[in-house]
MARBA-3410 file (N, C-alpha, C, O; in Angstrom, 1 decimal):
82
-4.5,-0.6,-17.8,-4.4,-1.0,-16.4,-4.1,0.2,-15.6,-3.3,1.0,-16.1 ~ -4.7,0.5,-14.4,-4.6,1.1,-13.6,-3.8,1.2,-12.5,-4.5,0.5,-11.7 ~ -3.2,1.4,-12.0,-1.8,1.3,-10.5,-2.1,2.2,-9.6,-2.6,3.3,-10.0 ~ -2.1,1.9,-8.5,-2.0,3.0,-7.4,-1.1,2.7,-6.7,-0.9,1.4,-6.7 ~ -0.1,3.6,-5.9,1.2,3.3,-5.4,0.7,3.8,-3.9,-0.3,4.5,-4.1
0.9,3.7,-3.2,0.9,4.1,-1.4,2.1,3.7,-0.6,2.2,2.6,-0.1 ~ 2.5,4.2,-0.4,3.9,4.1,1.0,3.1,4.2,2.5,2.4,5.1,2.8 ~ 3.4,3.2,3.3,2.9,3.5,4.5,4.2,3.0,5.5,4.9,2.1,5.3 ~ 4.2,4.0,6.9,4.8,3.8,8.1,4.0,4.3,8.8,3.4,5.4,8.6 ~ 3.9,3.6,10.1,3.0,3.3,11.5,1.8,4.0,11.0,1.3,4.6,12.0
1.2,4.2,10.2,-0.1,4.3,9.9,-1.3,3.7,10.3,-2.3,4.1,9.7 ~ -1.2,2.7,11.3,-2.5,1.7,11.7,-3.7,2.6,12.1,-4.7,1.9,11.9 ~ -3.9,3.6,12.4,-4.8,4.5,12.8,-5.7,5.1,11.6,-6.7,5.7,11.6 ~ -4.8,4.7,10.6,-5.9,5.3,9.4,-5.1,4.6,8.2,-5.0,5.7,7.6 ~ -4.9,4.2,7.8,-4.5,3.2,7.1,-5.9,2.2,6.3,-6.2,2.1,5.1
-6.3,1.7,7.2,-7.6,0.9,6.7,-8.7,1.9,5.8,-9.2,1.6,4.7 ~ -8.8,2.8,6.5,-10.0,3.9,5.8,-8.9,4.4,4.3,-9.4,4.6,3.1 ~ -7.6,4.6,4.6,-7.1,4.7,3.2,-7.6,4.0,2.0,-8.2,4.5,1.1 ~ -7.2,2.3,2.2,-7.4,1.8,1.4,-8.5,1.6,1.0,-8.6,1.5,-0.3 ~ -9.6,1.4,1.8,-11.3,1.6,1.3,-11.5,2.5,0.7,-12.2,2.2,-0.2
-11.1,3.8,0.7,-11.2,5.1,-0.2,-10.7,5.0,-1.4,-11.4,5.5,-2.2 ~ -9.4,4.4,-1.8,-8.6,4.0,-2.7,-9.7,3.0,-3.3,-10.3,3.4,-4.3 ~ -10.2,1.8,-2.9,-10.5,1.0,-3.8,-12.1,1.3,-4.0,-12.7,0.7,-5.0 ~ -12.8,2.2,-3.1,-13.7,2.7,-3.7,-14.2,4.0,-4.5,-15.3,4.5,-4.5 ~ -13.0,4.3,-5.6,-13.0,5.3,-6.6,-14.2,4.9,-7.7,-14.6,3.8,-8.0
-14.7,6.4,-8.3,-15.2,5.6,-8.9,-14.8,5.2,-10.4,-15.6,4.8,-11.2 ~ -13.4,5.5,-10.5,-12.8,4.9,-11.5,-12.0,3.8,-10.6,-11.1,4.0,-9.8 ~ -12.7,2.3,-11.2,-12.1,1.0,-10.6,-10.4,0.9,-10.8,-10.2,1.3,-11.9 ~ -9.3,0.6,-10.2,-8.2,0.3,-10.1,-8.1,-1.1,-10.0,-8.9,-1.8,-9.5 ~ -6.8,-1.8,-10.7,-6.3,-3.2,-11.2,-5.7,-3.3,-10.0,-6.0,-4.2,-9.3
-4.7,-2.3,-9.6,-3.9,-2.8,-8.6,-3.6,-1.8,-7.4,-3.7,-0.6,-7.5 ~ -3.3,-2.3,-6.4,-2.8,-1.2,-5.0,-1.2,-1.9,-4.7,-0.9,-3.1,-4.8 ~ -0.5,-0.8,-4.4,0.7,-1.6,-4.8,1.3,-0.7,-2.9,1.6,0.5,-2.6 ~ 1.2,-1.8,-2.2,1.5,-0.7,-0.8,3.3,-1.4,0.0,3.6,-2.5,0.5 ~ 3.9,-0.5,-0.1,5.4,-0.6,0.6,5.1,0.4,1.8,4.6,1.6,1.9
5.7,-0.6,2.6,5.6,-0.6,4.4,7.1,0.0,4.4,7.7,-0.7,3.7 ~ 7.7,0.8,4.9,9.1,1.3,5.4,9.3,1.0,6.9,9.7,1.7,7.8 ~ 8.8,-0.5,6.9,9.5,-1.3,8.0,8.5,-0.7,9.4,9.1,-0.2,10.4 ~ 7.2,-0.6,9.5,5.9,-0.1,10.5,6.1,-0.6,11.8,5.5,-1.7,11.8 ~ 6.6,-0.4,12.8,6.5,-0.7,14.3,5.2,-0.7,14.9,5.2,-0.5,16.1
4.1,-0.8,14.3,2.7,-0.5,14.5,1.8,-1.7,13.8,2.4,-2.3,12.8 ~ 0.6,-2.1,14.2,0.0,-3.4,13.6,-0.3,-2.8,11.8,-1.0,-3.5,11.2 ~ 0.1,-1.7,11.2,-0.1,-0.8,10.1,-0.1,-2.5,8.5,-0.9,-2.7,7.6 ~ 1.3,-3.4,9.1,1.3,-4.3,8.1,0.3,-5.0,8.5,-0.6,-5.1,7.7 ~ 0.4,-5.8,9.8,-1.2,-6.5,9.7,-2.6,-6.1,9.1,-3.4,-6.9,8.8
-2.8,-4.8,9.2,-3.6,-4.9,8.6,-3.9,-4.6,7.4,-5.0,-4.5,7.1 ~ -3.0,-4.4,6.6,-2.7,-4.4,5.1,-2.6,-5.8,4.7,-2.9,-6.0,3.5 ~ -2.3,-6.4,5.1,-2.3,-7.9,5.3,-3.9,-8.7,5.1,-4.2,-9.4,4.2 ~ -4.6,-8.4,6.1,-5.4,-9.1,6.5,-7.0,-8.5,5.3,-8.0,-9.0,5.0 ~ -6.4,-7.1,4.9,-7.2,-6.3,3.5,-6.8,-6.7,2.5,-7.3,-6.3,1.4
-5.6,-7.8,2.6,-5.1,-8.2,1.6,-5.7,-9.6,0.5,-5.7,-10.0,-0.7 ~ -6.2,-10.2,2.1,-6.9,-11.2,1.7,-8.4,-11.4,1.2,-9.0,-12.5,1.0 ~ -8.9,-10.1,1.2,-10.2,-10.2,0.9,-10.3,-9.1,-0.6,-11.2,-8.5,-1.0 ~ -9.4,-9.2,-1.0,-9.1,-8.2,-2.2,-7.6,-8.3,-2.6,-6.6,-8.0,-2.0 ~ -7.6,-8.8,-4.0,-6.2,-9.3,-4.4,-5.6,-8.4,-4.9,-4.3,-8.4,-4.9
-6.5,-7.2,-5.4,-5.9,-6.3,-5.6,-4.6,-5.2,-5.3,-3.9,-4.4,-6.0 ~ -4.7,-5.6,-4.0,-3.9,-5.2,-3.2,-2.6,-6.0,-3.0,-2.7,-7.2,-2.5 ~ -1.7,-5.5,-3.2,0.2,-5.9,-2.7,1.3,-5.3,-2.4,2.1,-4.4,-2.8 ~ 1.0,-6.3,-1.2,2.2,-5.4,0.1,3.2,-6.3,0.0,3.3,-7.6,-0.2 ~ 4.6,-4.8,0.3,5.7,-5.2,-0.3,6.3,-4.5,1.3,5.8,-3.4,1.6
7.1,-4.9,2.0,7.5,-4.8,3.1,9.4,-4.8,3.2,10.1,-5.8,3.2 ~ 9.8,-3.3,3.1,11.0,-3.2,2.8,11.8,-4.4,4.4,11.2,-4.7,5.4 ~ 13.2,-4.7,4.0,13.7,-4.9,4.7,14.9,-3.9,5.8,15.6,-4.4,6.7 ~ 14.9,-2.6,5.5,15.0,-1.5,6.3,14.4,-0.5,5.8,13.7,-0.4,4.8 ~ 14.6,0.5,7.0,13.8,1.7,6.6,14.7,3.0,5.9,15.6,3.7,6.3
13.9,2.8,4.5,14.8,3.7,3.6,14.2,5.3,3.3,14.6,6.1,2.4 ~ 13.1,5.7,4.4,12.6,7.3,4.1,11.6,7.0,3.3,11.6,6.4,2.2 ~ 10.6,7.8,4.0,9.5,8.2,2.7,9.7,8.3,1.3,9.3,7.4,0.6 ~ 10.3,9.3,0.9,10.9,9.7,-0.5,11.2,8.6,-1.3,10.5,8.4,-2.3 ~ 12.1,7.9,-1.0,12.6,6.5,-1.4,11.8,5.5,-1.5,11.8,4.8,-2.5
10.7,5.3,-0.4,9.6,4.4,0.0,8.5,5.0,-1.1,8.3,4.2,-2.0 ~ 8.1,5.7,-1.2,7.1,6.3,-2.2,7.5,5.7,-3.1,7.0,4.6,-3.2 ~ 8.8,6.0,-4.3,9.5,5.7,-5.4,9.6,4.4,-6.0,9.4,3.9,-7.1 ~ 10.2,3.7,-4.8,9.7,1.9,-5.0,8.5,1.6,-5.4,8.3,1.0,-6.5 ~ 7.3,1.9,-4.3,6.1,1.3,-4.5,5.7,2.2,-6.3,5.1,1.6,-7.2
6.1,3.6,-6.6,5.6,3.5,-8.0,6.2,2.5,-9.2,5.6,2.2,-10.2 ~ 8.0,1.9,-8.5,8.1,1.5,-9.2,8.0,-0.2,-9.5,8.6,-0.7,-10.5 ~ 7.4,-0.9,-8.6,6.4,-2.1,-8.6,4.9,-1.9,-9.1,4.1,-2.7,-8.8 ~ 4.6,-0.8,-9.8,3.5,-0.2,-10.4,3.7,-1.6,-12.1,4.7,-2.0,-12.7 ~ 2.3,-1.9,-12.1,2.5,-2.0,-13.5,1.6,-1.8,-14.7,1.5,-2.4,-15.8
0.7,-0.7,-14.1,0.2,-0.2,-15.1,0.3,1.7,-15.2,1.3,2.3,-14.9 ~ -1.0,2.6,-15.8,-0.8,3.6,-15.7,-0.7,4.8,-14.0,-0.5,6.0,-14.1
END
């Protein structure tokens, strides 16, 4: 199994083209595993709304904002594969 981890904050501006890049590797990925550090920007909706048309993808939306560093670390560690 395959994992990709992504941390995103107020990213809405490029965010979308992320995840299209990510899921069009051409080594296929099981999972996108994306933690939001609390986005003041439509950045969740639209991880959201990529969400539904590809299951692959799971957004995990902290309840405060704990720093990139920290935010990265989570989303590897809701990883469940390589």
């Amino acid at each position: 199994m395959i994992s990709v981890a992504m941390a995103t904050y107020n990213g809405a501006s490029y965010v979308e083209k992320q995840i299209e890049s990510i899921l069009k590797q051409s080594l296929p990925i099981d999972e996108l595993i994306v933690c939001d550090d609390c986005s003041l920007d439509e950045t969740v909706n639209i991880i959201e709304h990529l969400s539904i048309s590809d299951t692959r993808i799971k957004l995990h939306i902290n309840k405060e904002n704990i720093g990139y560093i920290s935010n990265f670390y989570q989303a590897i560690s809701m990883t469940s594969g390589k």
